[in-house]
C-alpha positions in Angstrom: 81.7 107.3 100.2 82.8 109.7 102.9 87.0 109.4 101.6 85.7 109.6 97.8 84.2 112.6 99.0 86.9 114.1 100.8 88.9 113.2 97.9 86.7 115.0 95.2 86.5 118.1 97.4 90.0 118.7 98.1 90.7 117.6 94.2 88.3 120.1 93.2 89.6 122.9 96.2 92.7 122.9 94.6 91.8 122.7 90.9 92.7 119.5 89.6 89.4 117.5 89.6 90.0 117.5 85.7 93.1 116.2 85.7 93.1 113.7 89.0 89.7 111.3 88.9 88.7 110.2 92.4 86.3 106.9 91.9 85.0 104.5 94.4 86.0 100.7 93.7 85.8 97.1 94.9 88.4 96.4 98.1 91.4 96.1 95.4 92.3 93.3 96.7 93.4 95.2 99.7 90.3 93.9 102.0 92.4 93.7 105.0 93.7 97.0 105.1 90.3 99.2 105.4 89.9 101.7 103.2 92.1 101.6 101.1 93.1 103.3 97.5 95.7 103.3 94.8 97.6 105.5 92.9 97.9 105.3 88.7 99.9 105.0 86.8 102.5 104.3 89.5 100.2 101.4 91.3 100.9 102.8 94.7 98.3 101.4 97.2 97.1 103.1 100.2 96.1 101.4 103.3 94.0 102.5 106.2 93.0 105.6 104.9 91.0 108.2 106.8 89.4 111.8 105.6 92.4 113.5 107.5 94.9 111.7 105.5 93.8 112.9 102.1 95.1 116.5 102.3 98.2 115.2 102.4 97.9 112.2 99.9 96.6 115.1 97.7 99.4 117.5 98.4 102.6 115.2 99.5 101.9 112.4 96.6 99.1 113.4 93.9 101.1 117.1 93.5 104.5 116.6 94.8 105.1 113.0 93.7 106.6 111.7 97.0 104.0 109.0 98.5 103.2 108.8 101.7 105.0 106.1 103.3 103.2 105.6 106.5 99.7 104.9 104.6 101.8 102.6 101.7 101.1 99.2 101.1 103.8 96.6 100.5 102.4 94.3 98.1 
């Protein structure tokens, strides 16, 4: 819960909590790659995600629309 919570605080920091939903899920089929998340509508998925990494998810990806390809997935 600790990166949901990260992720709900910086969402809410920056005033977007009602426009960006941060949920906790299953392992998204993604088990292997600790935590992990994904992006929607694009289906970007995140891999080995730590609470230092979501300012910049949040800023570089979620606001500026470029993900973050050292955390990306290749699925």
């Amino acid at each position: 819960m600790e990166l949901v919570n990260a992720f709900k605080a910086n969402l809410t920091e920056k005033g977007l909590q009602k426009e960006i939903r941060a949920q906790k899920a299953g392992c998204l089929d993604t088990c292997g790659a600790g935590p992990s998340l994904v992006v929607y509508p694009e289906g970007i998925h995140y891999g080995h995600v730590t609470p230092e990494d979501v300012e910049e998810i949040v800023t570089k990806h979620l606001i500026g629309g470029n993900p973050v390809e050292r955390l990306k997935l290749d699925l």
